[in-house]
N, C-alpha and C positions, 0 to 999 in steps of 0.2 A: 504493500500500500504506500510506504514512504514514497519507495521509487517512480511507484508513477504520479506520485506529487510531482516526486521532483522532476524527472520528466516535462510533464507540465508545465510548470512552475520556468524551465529552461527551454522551451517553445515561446510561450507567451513570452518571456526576457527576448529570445532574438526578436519574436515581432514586434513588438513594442519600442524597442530600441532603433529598429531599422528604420524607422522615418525621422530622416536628418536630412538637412541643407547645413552650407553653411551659415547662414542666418539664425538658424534657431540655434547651432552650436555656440553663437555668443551668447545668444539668450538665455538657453540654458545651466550655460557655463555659468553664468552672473547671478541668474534666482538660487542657483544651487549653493553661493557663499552664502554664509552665516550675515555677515558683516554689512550687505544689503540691504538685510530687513533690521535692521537699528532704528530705524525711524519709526518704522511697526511697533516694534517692540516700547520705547517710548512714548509713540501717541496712546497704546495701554495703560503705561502708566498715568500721562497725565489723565487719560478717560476714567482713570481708578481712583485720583484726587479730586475730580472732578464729581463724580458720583457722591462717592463717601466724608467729601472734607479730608483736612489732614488731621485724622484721630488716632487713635487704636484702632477701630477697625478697618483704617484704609493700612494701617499698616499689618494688621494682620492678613489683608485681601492679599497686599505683597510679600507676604511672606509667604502665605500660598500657593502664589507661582513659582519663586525662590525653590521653596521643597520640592515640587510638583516636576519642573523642570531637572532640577539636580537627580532625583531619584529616579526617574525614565531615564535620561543619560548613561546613571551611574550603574542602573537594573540591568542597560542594554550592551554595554560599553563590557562594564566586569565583569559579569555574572552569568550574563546568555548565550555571550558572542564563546568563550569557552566551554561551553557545553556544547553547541552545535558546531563549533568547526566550520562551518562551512565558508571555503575563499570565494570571495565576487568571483561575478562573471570575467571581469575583467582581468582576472590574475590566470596566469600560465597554467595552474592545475587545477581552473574550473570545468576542464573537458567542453566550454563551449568561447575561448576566449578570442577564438581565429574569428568568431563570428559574428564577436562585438566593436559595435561602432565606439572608438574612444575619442572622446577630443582634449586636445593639448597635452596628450601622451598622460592625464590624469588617470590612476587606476584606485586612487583610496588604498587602505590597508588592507591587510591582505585577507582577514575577517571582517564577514557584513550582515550576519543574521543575529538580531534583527537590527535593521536600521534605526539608528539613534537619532537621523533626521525627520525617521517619522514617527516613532516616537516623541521626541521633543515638540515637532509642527503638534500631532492630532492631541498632545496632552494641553498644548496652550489653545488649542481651539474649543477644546472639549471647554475646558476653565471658562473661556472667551464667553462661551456661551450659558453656563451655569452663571455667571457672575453677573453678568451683563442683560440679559434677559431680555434679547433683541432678536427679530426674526430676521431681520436684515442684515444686520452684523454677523448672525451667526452662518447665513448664507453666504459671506462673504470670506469671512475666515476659513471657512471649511474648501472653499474653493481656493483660497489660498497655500492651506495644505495640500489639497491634491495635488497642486502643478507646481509647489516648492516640493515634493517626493517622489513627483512624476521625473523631475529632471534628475535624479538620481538613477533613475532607469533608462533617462535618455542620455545619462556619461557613461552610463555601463558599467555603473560601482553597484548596486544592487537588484536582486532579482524583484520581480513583484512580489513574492513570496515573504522577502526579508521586510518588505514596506507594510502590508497587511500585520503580519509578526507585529513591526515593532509600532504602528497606529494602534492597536489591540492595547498594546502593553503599555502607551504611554495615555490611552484614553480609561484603563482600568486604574492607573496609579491618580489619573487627575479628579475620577471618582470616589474614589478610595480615602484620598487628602480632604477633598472637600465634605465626605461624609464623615470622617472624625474630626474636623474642625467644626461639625454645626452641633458635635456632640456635646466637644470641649466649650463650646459659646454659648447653647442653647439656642432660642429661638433667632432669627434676626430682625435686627429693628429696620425699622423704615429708612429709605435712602434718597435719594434725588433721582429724576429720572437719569436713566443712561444717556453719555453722549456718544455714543455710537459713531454718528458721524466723524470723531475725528480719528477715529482707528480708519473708518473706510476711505477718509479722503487721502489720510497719510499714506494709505495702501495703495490708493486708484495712482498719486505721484508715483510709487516707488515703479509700480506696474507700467508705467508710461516712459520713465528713464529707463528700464530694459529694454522696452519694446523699441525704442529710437537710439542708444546706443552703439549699436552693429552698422545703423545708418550713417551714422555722422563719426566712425571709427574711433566710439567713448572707451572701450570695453579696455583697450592696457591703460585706459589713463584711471579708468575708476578699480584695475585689481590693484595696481600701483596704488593708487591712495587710501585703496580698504588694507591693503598691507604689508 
């Protein structure tokens, strides 16, 4: 049964991977850094100040993320990725590595199950959305992780397999968090409405400099200056 997962599981990786131009390979290349979404990650916060005031509970709200993030990383990172063994498509003894498209000779580490990229994205989406209580937002976020873990399948660092895996595990830790913190807190009091809007517009920018970067030949000047 494993096998013909995996099987599987290394079908859907070549197809899925096999639609590239050069175009989307900058694009991809660029949602897939971390360092991109900092604005993201930011307009959260102030959308979390912005809700709550600056109390105790707005800093409990971020400490929630703090833990939530740290523990999917550190779940997926230490703990899983040594149990399962399994090297990316893209490394030499994945038996399917002649048949991945790689850009910029990028292959990640040489273990990938389960992805601490999607992990990390669906536990702060999951959050995004339990916190925030927005149907619009949460449609947004969620669409953000998909095509921030999609481009991990389009550099040919993980299978869909390892992305499913590790959304699983970073959406059961950010459920997990947030149902013993309402134990530890009790009820919750009343808050401001959500400002939603500025998680999405900071997103709609970041989504708009990717998509015109490749055009206007931004892509060495912004990895240059994310690192």
């Amino acid at each position: 049964m494993i096998e013909i997962l995996g099987k599987i599981d290394a079908d859907l990786m070549v197809f899925l991977n096999g639609f590239h131009n050069s175009y989307f390979d900058d694009v991809m290349y660029l949602t897939s850094e971390k360092w991109v979404w900092v604005p993201v990650y930011t307009a959260i916060l102030i959308a979390t100040i912005m809700k709550f005031g600056i109390n105790r509970r707005m800093l409990t709200v971020v400490g929630i993320f703090t833990l939530t993030i740290v523990l999917a990383d550190t779940t997926c990172a230490a703990y899983l990725r040594p149990i399962f063994c399994r090297p990316r498509p893209s490394q030499p003894d994945s038996g399917i590595s002649m048949l991945i498209h790689v850009v910029n000779g990028y292959r990640g580490g040489h273990y990938g199950m389960p992805s601490c990229h999607s992990a990390n994205s669906f536990a702060l989406a999951a959050l995004t959305m339990i916190i925030f209580k927005s149907r619009k937002l949460t449609t947004f976020i969620y669409t953000w992780a998909v095509i921030h873990t999609y481009s991990r399948i389009y550099l040919g660092v993980h299978y869909p397999g390892d992305i499913l895996v590790g959304g699983l595990v970073g959406t059961a830790i950010a459920f997990a968090v947030c149902s013993m913190a309402r134990l530890c807190m009790g009820a919750a009091a009343e808050s401001r409405p959500s400002p939603s809007y500025v998680i999405m517009y900071t997103g709609a920018v970041v989504f708009a400099i990717l998509l015109i970067a490749p055009a206007f030949d931004l892509r060495h000047t912004l990895i240059a200056w994310l690192g």
